[in-house]
Z-matrix of the N, CA and C atoms (Angstrom, degrees):
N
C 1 1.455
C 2 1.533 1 110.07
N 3 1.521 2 121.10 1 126.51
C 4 1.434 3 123.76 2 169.37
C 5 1.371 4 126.22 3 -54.33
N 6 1.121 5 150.01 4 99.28
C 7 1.454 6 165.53 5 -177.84
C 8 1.661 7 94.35 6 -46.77
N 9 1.282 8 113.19 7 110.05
C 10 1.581 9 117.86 8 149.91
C 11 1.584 10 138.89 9 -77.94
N 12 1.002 11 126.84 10 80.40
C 13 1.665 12 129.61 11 173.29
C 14 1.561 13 101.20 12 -52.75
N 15 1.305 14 125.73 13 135.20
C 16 1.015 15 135.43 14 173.49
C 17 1.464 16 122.74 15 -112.50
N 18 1.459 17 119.53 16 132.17
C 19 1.581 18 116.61 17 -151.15
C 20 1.666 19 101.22 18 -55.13
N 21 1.317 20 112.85 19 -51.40
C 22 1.480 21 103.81 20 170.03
C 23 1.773 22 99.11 21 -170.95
N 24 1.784 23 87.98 22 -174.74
C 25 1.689 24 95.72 23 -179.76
C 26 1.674 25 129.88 24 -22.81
N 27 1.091 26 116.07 25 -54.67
C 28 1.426 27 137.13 26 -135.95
C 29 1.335 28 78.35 27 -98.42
N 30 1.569 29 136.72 28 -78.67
C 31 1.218 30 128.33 29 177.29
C 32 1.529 31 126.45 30 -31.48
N 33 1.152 32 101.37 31 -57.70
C 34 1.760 33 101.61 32 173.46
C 35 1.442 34 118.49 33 -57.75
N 36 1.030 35 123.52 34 -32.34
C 37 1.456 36 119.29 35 170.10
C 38 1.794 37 111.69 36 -72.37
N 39 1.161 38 111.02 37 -29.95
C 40 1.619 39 119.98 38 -171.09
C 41 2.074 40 99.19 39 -60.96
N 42 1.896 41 92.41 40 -35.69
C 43 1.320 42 76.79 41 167.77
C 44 1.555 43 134.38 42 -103.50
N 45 1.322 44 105.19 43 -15.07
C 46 1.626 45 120.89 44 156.39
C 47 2.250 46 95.19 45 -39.46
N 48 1.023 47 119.15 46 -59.31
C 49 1.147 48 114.68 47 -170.95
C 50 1.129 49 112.77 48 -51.71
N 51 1.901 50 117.36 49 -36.94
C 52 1.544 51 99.61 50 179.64
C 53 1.356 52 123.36 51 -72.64
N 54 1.263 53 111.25 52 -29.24
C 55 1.521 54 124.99 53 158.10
C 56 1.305 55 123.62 54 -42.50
N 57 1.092 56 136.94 55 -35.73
C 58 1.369 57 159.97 56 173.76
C 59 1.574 58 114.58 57 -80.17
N 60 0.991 59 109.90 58 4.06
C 61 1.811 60 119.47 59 -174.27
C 62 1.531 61 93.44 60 -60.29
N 63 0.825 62 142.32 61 -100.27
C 64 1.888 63 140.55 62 -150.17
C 65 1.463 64 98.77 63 -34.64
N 66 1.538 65 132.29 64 -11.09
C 67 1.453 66 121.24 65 179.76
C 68 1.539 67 102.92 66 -86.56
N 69 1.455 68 123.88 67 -16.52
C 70 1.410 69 119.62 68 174.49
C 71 1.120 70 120.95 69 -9.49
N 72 1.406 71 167.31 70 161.16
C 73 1.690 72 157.75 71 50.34
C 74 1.961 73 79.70 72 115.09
N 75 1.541 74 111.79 73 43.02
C 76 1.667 75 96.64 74 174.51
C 77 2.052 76 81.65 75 -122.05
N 78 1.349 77 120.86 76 45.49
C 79 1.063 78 129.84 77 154.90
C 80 1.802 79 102.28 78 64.15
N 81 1.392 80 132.45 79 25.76
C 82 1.474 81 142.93 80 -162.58
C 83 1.704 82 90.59 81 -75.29
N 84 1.228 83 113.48 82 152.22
C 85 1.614 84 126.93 83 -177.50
C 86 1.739 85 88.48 84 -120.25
N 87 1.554 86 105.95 85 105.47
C 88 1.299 87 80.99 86 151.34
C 89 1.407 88 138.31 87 -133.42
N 90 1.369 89 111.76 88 153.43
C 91 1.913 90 130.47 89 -160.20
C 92 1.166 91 106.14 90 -70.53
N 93 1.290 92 159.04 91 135.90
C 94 1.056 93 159.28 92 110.71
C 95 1.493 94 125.89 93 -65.38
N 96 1.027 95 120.56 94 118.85
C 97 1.559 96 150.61 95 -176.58
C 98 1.397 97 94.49 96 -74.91
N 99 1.464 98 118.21 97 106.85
C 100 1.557 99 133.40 98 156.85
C 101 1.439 100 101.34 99 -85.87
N 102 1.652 101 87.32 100 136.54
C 103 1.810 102 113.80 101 24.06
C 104 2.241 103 79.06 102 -129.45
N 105 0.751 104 152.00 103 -99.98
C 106 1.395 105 163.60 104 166.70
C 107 1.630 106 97.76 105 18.35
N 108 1.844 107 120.04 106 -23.71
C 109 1.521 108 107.40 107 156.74
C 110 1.396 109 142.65 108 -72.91
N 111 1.749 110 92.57 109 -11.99
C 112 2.215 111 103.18 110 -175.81
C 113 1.479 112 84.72 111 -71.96
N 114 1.259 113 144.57 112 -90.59
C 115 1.099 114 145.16 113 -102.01
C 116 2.003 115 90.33 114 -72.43
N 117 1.547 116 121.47 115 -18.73
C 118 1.448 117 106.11 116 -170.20
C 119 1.770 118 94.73 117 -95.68
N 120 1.531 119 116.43 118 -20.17
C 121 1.441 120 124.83 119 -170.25
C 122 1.248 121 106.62 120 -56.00
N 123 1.723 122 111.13 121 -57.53
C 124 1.751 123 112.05 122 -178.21
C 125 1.400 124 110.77 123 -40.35
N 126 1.082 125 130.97 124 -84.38
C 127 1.172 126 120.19 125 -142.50
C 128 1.803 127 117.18 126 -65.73
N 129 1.356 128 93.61 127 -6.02
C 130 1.809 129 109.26 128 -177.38
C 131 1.341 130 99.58 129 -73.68
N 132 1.755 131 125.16 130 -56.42
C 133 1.621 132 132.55 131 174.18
C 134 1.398 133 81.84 132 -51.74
N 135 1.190 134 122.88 133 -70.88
C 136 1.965 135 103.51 134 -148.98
C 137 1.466 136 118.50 135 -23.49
N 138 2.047 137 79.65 136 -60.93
C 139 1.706 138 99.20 137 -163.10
C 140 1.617 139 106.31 138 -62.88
N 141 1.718 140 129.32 139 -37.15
C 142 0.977 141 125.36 140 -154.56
C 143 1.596 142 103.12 141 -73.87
N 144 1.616 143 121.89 142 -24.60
C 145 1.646 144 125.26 143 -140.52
C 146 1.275 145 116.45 144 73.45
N 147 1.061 146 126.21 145 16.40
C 148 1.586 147 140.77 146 -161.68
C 149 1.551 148 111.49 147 -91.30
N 150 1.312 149 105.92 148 142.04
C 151 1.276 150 111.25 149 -169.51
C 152 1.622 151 83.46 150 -92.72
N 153 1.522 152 103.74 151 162.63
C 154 2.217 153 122.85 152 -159.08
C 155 1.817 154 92.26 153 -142.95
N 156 1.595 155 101.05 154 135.65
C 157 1.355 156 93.97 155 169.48
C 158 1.639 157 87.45 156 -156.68
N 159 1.077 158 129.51 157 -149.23
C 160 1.218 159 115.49 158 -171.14
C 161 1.806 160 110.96 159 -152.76
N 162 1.274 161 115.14 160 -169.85
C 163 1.478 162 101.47 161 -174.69
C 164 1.818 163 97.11 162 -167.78
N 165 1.585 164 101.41 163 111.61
C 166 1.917 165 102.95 164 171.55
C 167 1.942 166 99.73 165 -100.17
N 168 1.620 167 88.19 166 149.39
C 169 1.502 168 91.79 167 170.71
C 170 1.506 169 101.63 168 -142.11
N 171 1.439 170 107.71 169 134.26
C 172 1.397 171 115.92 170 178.93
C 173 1.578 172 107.62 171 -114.20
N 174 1.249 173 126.15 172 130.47
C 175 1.273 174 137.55 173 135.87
C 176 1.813 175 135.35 174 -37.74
N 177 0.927 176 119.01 175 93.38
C 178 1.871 177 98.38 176 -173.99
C 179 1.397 178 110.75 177 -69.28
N 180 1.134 179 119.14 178 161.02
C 181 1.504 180 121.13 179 -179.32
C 182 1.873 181 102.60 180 -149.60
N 183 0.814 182 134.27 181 -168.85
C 184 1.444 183 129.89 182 -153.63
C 185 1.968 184 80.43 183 -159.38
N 186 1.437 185 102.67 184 148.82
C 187 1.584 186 106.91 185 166.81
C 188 1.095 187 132.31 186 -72.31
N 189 1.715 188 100.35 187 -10.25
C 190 1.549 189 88.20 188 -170.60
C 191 1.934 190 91.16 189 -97.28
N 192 1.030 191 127.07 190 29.47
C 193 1.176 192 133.70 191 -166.38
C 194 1.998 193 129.66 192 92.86
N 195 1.223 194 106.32 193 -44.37
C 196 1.089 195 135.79 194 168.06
C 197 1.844 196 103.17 195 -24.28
N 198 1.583 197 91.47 196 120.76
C 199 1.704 198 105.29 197 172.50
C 200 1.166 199 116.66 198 -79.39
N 201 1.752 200 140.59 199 104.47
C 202 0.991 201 99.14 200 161.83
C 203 1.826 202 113.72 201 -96.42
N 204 1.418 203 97.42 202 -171.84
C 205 1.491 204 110.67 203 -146.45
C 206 2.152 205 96.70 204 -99.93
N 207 1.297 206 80.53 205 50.33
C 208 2.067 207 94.50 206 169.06
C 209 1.393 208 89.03 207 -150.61
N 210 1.667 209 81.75 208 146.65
C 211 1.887 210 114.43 209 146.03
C 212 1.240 211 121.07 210 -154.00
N 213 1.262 212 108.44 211 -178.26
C 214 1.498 213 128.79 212 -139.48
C 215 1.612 214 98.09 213 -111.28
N 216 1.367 215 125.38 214 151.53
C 217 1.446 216 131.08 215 174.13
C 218 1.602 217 106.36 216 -135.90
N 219 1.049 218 150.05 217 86.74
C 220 1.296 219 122.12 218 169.73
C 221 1.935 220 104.54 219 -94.69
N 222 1.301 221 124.90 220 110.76
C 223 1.134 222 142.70 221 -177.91
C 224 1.828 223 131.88 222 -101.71
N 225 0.963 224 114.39 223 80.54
C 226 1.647 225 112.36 224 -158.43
C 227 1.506 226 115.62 225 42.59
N 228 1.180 227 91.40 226 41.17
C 229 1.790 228 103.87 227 149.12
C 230 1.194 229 118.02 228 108.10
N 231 1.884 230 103.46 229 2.67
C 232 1.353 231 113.08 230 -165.40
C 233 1.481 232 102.62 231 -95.73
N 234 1.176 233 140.17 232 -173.91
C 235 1.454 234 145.43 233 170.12
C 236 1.780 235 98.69 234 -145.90
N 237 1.255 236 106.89 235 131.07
C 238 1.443 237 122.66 236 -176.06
C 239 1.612 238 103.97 237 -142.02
N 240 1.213 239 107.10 238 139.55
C 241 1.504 240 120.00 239 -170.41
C 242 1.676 241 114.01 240 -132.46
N 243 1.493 242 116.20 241 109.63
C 244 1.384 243 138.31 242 -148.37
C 245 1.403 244 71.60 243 -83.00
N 246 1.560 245 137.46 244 150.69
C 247 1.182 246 131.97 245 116.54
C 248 1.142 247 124.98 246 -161.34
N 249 1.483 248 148.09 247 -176.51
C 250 1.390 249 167.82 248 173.50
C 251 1.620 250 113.01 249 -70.06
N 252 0.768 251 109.57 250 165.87
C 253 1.773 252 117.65 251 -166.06
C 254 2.039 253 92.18 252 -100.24
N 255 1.066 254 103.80 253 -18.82
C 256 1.436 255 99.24 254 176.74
C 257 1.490 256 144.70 255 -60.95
N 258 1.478 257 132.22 256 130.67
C 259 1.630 258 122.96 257 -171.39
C 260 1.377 259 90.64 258 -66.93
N 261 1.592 260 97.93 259 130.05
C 262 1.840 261 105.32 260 148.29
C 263 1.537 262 101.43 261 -84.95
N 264 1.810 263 108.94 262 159.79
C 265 0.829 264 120.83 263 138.14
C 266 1.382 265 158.31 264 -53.80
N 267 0.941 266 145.65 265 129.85
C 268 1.525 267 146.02 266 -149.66
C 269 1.847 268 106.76 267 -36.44
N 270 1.406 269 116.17 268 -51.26
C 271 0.855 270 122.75 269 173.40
C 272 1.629 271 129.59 270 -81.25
N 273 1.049 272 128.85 271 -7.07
C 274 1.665 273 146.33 272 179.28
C 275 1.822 274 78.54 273 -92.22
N 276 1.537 275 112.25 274 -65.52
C 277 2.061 276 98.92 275 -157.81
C 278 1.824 277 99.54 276 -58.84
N 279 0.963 278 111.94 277 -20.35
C 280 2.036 279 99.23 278 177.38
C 281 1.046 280 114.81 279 -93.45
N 282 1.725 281 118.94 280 -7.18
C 283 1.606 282 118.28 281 -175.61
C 284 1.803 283 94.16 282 -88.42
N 285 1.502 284 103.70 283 -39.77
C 286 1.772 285 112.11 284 173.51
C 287 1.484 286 123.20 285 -66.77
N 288 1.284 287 107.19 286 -31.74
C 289 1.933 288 94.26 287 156.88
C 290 1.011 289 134.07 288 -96.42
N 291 1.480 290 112.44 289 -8.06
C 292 1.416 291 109.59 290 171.08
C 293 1.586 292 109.33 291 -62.69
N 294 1.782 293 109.73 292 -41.69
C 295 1.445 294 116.31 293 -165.75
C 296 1.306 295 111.87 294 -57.94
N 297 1.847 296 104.89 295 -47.79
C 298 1.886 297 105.22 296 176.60
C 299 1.081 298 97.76 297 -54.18
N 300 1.539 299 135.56 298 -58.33
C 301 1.698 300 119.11 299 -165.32
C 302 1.376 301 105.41 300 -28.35
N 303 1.386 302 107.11 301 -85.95
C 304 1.398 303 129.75 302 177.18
C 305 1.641 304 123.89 303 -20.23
N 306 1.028 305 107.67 304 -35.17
C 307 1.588 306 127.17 305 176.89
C 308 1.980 307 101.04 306 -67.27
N 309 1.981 308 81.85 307 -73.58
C 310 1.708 309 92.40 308 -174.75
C 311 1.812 310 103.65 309 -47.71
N 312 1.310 311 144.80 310 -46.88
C 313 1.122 312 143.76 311 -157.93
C 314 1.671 313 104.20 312 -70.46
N 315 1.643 314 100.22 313 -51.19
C 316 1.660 315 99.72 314 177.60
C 317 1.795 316 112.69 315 -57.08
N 318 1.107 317 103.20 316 -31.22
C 319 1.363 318 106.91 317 -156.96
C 320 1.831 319 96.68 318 -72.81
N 321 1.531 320 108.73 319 -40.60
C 322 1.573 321 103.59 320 -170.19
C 323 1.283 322 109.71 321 -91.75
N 324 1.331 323 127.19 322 11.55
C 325 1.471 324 149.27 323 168.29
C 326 1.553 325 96.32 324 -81.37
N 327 1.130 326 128.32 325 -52.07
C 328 1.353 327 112.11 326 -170.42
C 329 1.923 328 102.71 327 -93.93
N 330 0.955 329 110.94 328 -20.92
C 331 1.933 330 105.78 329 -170.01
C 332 1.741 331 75.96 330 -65.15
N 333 2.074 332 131.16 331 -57.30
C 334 1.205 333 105.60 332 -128.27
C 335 1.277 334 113.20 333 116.28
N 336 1.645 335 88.85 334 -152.60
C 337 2.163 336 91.84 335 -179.98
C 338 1.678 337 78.70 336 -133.17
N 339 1.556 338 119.38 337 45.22
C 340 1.557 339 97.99 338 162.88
C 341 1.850 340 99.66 339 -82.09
N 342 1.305 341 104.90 340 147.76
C 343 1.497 342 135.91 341 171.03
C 344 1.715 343 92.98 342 -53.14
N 345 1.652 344 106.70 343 141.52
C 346 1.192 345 129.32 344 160.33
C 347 1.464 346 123.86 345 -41.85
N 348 1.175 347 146.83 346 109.35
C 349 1.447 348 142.53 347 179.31
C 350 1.560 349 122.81 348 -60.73
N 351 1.097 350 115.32 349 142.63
C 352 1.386 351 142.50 350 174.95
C 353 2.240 352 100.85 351 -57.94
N 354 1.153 353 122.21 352 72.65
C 355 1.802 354 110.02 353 -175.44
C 356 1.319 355 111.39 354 -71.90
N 357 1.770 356 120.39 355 -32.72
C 358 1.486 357 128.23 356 -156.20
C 359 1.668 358 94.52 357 -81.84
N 360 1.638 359 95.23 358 134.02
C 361 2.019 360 100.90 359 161.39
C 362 1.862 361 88.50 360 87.25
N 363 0.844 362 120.48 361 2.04
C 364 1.861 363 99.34 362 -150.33
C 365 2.040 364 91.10 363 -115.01
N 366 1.306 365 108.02 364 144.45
C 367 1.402 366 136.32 365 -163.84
C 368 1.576 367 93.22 366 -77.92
N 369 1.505 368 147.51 367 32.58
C 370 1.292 369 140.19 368 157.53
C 371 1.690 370 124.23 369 2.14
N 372 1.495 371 106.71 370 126.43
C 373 2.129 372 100.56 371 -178.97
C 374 1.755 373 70.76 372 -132.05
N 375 1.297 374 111.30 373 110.71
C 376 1.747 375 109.61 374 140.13
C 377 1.625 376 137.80 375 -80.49
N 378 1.005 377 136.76 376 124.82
C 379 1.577 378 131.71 377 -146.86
C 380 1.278 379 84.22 378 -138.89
N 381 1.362 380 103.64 379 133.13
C 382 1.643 381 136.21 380 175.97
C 383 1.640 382 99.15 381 -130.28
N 384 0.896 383 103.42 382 157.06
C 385 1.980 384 115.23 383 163.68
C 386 1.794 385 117.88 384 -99.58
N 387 1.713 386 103.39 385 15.60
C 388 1.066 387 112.39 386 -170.84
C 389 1.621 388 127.22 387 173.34
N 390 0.703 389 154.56 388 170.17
C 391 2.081 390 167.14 389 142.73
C 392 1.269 391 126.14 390 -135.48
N 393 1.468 392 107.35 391 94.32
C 394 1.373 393 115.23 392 176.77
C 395 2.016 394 108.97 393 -96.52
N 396 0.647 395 127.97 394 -57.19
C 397 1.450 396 133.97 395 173.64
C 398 1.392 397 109.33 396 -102.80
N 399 0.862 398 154.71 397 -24.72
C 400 1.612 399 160.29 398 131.20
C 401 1.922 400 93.81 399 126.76
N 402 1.111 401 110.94 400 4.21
C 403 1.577 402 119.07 401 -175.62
C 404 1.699 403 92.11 402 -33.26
N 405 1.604 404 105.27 403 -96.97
C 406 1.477 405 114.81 404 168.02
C 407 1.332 406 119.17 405 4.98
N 408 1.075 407 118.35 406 -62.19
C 409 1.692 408 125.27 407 -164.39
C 410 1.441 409 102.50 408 -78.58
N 411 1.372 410 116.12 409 -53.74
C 412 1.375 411 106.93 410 -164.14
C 413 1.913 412 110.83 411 -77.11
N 414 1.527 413 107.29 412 -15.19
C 415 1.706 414 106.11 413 154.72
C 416 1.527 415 118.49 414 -54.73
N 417 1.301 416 87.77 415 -40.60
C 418 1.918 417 87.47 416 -153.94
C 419 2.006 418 94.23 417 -92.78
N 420 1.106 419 117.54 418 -17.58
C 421 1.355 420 101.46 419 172.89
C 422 1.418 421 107.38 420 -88.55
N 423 1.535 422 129.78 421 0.51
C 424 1.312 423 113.75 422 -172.17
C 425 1.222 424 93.19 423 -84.74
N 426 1.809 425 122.30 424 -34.29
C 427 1.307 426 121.87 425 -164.66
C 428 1.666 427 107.40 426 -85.84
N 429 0.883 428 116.37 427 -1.04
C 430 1.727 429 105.50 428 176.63
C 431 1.924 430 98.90 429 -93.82
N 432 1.641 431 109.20 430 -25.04
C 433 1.664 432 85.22 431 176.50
C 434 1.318 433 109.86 432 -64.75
N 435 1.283 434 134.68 433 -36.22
C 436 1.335 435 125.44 434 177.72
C 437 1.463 436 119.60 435 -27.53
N 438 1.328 437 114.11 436 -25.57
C 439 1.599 438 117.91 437 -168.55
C 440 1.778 439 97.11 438 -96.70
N 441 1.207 440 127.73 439 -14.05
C 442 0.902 441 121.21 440 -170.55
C 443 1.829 442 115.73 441 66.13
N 444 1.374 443 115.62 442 54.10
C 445 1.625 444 118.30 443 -179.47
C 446 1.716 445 81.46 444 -71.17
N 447 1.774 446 86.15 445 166.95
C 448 1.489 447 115.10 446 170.90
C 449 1.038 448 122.06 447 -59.51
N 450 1.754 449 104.28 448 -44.54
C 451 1.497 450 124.94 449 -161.19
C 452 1.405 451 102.38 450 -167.29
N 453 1.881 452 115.74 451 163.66
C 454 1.564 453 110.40 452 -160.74
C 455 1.549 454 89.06 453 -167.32
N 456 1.636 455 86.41 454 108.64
C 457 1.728 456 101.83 455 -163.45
C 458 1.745 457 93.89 456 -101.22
N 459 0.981 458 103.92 457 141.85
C 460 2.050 459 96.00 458 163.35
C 461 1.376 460 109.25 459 -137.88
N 462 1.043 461 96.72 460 128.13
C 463 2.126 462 115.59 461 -163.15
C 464 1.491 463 102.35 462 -121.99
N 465 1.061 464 81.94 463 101.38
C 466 2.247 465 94.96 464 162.18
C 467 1.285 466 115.11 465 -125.91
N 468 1.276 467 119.04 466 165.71
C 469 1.423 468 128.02 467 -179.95
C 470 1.725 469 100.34 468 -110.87
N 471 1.240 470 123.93 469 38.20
C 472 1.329 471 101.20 470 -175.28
C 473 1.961 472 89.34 471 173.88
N 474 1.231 473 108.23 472 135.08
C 475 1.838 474 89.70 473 172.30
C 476 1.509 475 101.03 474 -171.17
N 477 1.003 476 156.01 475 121.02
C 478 1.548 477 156.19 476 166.47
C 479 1.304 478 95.34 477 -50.01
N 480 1.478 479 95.52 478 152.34
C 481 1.388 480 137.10 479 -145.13
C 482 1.815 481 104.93 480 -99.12
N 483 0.861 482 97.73 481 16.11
C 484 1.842 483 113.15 482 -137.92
C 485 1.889 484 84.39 483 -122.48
N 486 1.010 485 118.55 484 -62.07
C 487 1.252 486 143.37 485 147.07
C 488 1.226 487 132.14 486 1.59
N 489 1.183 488 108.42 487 -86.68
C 490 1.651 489 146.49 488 -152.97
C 491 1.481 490 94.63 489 -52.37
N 492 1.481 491 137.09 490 -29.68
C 493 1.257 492 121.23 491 -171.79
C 494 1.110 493 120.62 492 -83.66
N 495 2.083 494 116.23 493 -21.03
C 496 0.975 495 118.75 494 178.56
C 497 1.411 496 120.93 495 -97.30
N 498 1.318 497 119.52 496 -13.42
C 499 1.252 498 114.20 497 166.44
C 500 2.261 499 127.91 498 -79.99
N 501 1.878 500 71.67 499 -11.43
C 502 1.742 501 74.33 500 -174.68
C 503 1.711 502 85.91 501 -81.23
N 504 1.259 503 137.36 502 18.59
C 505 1.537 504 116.68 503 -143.54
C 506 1.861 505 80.83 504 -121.06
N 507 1.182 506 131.55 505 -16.83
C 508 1.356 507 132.28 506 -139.29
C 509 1.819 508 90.14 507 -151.06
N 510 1.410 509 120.13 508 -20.65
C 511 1.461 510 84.54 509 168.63
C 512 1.885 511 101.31 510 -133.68
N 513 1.651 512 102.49 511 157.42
C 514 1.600 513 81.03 512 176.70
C 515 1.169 514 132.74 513 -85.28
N 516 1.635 515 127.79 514 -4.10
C 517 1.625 516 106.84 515 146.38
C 518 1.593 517 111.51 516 -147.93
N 519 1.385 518 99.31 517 147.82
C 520 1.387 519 99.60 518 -174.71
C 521 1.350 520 99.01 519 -124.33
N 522 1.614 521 102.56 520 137.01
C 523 1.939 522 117.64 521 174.01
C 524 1.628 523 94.38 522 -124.17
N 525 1.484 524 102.83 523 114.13
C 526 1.640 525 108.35 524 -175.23
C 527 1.727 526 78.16 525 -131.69
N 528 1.531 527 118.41 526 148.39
C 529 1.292 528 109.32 527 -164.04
C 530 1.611 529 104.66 528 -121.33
N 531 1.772 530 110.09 529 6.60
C 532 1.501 531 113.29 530 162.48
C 533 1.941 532 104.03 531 -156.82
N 534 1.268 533 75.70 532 128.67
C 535 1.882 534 94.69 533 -169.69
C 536 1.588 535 99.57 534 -89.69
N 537 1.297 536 133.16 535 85.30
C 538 1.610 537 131.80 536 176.37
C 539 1.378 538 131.54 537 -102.98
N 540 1.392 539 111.23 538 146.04
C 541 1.514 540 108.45 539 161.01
C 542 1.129 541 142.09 540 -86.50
N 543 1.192 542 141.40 541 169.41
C 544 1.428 543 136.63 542 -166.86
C 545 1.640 544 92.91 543 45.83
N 546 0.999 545 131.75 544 73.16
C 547 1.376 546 114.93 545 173.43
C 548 1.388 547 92.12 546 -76.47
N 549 1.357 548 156.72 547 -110.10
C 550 1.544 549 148.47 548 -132.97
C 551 1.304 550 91.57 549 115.49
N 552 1.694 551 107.61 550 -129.33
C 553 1.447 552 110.03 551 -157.76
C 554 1.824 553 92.17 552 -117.47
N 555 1.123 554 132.07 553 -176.97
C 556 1.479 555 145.31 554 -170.06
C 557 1.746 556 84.23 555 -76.78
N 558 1.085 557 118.51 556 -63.20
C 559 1.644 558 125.25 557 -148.59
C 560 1.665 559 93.59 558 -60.70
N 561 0.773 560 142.33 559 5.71
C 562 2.044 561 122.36 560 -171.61
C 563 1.301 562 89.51 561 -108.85
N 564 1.603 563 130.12 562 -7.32
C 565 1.521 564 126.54 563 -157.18
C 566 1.793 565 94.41 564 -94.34
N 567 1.257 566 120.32 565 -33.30
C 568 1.267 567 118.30 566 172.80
C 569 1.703 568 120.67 567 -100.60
N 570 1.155 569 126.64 568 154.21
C 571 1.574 570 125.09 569 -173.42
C 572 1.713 571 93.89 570 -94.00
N 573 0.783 572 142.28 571 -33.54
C 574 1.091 573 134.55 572 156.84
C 575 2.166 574 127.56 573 -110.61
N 576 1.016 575 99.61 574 110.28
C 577 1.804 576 102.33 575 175.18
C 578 1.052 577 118.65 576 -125.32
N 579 1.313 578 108.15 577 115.01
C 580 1.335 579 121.62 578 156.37
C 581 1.388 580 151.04 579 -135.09
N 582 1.373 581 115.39 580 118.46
C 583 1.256 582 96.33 581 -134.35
C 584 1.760 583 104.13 582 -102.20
N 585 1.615 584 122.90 583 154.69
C 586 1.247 585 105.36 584 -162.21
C 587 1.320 586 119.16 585 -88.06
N 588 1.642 587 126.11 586 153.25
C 589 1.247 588 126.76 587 -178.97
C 590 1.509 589 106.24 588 -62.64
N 591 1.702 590 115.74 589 154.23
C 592 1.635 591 111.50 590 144.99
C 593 1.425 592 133.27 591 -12.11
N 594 1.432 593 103.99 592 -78.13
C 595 1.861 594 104.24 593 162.55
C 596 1.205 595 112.93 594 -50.44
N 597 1.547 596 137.24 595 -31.21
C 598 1.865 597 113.38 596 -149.90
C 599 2.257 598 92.49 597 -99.20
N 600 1.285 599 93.06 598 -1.54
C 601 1.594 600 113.14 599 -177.98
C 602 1.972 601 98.45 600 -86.77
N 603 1.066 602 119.96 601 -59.39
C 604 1.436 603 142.41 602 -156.68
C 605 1.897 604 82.32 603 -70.77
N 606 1.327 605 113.62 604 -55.86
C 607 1.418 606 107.44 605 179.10
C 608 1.670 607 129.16 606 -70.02
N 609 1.587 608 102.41 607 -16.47
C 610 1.535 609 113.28 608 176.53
C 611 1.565 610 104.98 609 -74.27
N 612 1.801 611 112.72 610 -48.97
C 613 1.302 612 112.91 611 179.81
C 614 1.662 613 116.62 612 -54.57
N 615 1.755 614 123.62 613 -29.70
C 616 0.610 615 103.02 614 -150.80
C 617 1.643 616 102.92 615 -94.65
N 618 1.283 617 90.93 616 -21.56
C 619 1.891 618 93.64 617 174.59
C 620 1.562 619 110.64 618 -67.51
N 621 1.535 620 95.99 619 -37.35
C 622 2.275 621 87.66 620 174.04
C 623 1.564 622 117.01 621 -47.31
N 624 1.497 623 117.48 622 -49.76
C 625 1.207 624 144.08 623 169.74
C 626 1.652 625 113.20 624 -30.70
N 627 1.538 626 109.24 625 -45.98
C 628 1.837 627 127.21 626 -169.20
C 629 1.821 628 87.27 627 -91.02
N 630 1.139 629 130.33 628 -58.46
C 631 1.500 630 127.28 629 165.76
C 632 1.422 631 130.22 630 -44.29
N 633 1.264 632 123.46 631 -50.32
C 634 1.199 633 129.94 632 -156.66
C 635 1.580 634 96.00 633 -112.82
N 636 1.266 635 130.00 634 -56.29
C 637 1.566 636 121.99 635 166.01
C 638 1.594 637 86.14 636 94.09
N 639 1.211 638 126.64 637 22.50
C 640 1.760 639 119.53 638 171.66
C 641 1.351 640 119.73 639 -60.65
């Protein structure tokens, strides 16, 4: 199969959107995965009529390297916390709320003062610019069942091949528009990537917001 490089963000989603046609005006919310997921999300809300909100996920990590076994969701406004039934230690539980702080603060730094989203009953499109280990996805879809959505679409233009069984396994539909090997990293798949800062995100939401009036 011929490997497609895609000129960049914005384009690849323009065609993720045509792919995405039957979600048209069927009221779909869709998430974008910061920060390297807004730039393919826009043009999918444009095309769909779709309401756009966004979604950060943090990993915790400990300094001395050490994983611990939580993460972070902040999801149209919500904050959800992955974790283990286990006592932290005095010092792991203040290194772990400081981080959600930090998460929740970045996260409502870039939405703005848009209002918390509606997750329950609602037709979900998650948009990445990519799936290399499917880590990402399978955090952020564990944390959107919590809300109980209707449905939980995940749309990429690009996703290893390596993959594909576990993400079709955990969400109910996925439109990824090239199934590859050796994928590497997201960035070699486009000739140009770039992905947007906090602020140039915080300013996209806020002009959708003056447009769209969601």
């Amino acid at each position: 199969m011929t490997e497609r490089i895609y000129s960049d963000l914005e384009s690849a989603g323009q065609e993720l959107a045509v792919a995405l046609d039957k979600h048209r005006d069927s009221n779909s919310l869709v998430l974008a995965i910061a920060n390297g997921g807004v730039p393919v999300a826009i043009p999918i809300a444009e095309t769909l009529v779709a309401r756009l909100d966004l979604m950060v996920v943090r990993r915790l990590f400990m300094r001395e390297g050490r994983t611990l076994p939580v993460s972070a969701v902040s999801v149209g406004g919500n904050l959800v916390i992955d974790s283990d039934s286990r006592t932290y230690s005095d010092a792991e539980e203040q290194f772990r709320q400081q981080a959600i702080q930090e998460l929740s603060k970045r996260a409502d730094e870039m939405r703005g003062d848009q209002k918390s989203r509606e997750i329950a009953g609602q037709n979900l499109i998650v948009v990445d610019n990519g799936i290399h280990t499917g880590w990402t996805l399978q955090i952020v879809i564990n944390a959107l069942r919590k809300f109980r959505p209707q449905s939980v679409t995940v749309a990429v233009p690009v996703a290893d091949v390596l993959v594909k069984s576990t993400i079709d396994s955990i969400a109910d539909e996925v439109v990824c528009l090239q199934w590859c090997e050796n994928f590497g990293n997201a960035a070699r798949w486009y000739k140009s990537f770039e992905r947007p800062s906090d602020e140039q995100i915080r300013i996209t939401f806020q002009t959708w917001r003056m447009i769209n009036q969601a």
